[in-house]
C-alpha positions as CSV (number, residue, x, y, z in Angstrom):
1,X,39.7,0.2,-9.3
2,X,36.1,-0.6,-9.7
3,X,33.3,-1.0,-7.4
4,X,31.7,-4.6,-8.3
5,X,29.2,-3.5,-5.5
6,X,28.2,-0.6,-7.7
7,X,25.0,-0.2,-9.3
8,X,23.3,1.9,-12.3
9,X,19.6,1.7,-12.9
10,X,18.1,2.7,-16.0
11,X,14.7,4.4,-15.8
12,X,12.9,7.4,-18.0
13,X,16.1,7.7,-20.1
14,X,18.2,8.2,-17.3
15,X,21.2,6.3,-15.7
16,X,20.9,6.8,-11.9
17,X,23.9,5.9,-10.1
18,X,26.2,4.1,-9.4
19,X,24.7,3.1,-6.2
20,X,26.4,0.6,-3.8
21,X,24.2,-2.2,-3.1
22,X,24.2,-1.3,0.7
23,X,23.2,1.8,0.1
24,X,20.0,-0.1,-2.0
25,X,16.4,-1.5,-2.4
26,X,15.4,-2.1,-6.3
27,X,12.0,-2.0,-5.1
28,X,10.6,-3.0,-8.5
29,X,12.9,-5.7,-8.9
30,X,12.2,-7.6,-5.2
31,X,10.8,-10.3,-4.6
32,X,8.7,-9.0,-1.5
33,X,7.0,-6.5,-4.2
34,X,6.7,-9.4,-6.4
35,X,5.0,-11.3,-4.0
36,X,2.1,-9.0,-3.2
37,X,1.0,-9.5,-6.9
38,X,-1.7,-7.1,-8.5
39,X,-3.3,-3.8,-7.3
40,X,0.3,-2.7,-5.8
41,X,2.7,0.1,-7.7
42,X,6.4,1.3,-6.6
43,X,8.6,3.7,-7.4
44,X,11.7,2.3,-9.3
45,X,14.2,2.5,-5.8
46,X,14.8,3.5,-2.4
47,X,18.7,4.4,-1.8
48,X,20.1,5.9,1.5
49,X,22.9,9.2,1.1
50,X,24.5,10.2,4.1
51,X,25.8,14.1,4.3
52,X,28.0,15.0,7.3
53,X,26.4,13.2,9.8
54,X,22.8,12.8,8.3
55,X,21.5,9.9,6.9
56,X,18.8,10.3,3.8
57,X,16.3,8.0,2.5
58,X,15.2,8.9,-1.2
59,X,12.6,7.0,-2.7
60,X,12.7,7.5,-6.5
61,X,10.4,7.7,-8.6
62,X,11.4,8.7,-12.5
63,X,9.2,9.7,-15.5
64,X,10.4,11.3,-18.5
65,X,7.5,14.4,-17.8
66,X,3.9,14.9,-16.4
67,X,0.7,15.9,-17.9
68,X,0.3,20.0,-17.9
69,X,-2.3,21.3,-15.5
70,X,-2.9,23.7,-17.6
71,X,-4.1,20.8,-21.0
72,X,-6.2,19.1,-19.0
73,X,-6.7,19.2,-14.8
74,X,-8.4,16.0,-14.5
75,X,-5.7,14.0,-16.4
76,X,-3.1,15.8,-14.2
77,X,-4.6,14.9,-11.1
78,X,-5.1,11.5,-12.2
79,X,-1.0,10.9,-12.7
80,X,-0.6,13.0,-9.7
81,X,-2.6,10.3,-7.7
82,X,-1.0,7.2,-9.9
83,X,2.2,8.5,-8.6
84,X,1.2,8.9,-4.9
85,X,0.0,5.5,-4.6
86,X,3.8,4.4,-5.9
87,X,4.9,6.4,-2.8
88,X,2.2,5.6,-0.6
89,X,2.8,1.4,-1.3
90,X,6.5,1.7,-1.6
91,X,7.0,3.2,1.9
92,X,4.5,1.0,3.3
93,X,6.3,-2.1,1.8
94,X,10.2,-0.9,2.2
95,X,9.2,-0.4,6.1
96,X,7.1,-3.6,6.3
97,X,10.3,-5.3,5.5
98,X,12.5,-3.2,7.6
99,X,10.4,-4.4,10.7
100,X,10.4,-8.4,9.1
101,X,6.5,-8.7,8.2
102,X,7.6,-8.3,4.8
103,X,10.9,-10.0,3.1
104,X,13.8,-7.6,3.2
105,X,15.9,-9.9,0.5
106,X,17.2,-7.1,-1.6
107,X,17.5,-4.1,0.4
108,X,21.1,-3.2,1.3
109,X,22.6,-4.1,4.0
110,X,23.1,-0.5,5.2
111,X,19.5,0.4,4.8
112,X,18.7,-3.0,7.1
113,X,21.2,-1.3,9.7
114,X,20.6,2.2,9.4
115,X,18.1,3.3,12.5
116,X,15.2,4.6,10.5
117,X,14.0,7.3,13.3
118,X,17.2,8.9,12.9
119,X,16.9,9.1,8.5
120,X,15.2,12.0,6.6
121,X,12.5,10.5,4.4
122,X,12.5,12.2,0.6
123,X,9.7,10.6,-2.0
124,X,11.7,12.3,-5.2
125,X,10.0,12.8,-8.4
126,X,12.4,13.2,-10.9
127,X,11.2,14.6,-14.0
128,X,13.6,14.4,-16.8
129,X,12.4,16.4,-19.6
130,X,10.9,19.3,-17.6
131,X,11.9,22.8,-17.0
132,X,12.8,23.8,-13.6
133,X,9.7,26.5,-13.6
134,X,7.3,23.5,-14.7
135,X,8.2,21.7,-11.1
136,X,6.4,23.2,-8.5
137,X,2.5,22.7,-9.6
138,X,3.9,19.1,-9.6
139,X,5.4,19.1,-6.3
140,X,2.7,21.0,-4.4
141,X,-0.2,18.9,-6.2
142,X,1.5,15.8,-4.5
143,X,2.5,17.5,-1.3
144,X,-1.5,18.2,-1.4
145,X,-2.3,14.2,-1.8
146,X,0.7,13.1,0.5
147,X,0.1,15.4,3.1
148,X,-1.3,12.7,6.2
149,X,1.9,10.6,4.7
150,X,4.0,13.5,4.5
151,X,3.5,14.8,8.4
152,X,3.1,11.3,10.1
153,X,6.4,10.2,8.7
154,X,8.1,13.9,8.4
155,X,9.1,13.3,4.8
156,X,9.4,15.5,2.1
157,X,8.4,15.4,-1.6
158,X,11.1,16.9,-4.1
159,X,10.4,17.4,-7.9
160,X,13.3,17.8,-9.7
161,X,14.5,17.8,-13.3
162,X,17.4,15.5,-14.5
163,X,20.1,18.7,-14.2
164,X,18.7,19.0,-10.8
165,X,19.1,15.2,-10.0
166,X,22.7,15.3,-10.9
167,X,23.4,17.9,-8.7
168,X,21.9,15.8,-5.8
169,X,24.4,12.7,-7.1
170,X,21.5,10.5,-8.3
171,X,22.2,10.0,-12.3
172,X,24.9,10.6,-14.3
């Protein structure tokens, strides 16, 4: 029987999912992201995974590659900071709503439950095109930028290629 609750979102070529709507904020798609109109970016979704008895909160971002270091550093660094702005405003806005200065219509209902002291934050570039061995100049350049982000909130970043994204249940 299938899950109408269920939800796939397309993004760099890749069908993440299915996701239950709970579990959910289309962060692109909301109408509190919406709202703050220009001069704001996102990453494509938050979703919450639970494993044994921990609760994760991933928030997504998705591009089909990145700018080689190695063709051009100031390019590179200039994604790398596009992309940590998307992380940067998305966790801002997803916990804005969470605390009710900012409309939480569209995040799942298990998100608006879930205690958010007790969740591992993971801001997951996923990378579809690249070679495992091309992911950690990526990560570490944005661990570099997030790093204030990274220790106030004790998140994580995660580069990972599209086989490495299916392993972790997030596309298909």
């Amino acid at each position: 029987m299938e899950n109408t609750r269920a939800k796939i979102i397309e993004e760099s070529g890749m069908r993440f999912g299915p996701f239950l709507s709970e579990d959910l904020f289309h962060i692109e798609m909301s109408r509190a992201y919406a709202a703050l109109g220009n001069g704001f970016s996102s990453v494509e979704f938050v979703c919450m995974k639970q494993k044994n008895e921990k609760k994760y909160l991933y928030f997504i971002e998705a591009k089909s590659s990145s700018p080689n270091p190695e063709n051009g550093e100031e390019r590179f660094y200039e994604w790398i900071d596009e992309v940590s702005m998307k992380f940067k405003d998305s966790l801002q806005l997803f916990m804005a709503a969470e605390l009710g200065i900012q409309s939480d219509e569209g995040i799942g209902q298990h998100l608006l439950e879930a205690e958010m002291a007790e969740c591992a934050i993971k801001l997951m570039l996923v990378l579809s095109q690249h070679k495992k061995e091309w992911l950690p100049p990526v990560r570490d350049a944005l661990s570099a930028r997030l790093r204030k982000i990274l220790r106030i909130w004790k998140a994580e970043i995660i580069a990972l290629n599209r086989d490495m994204a299916h392993a972790y249940g997030l596309v298909q």
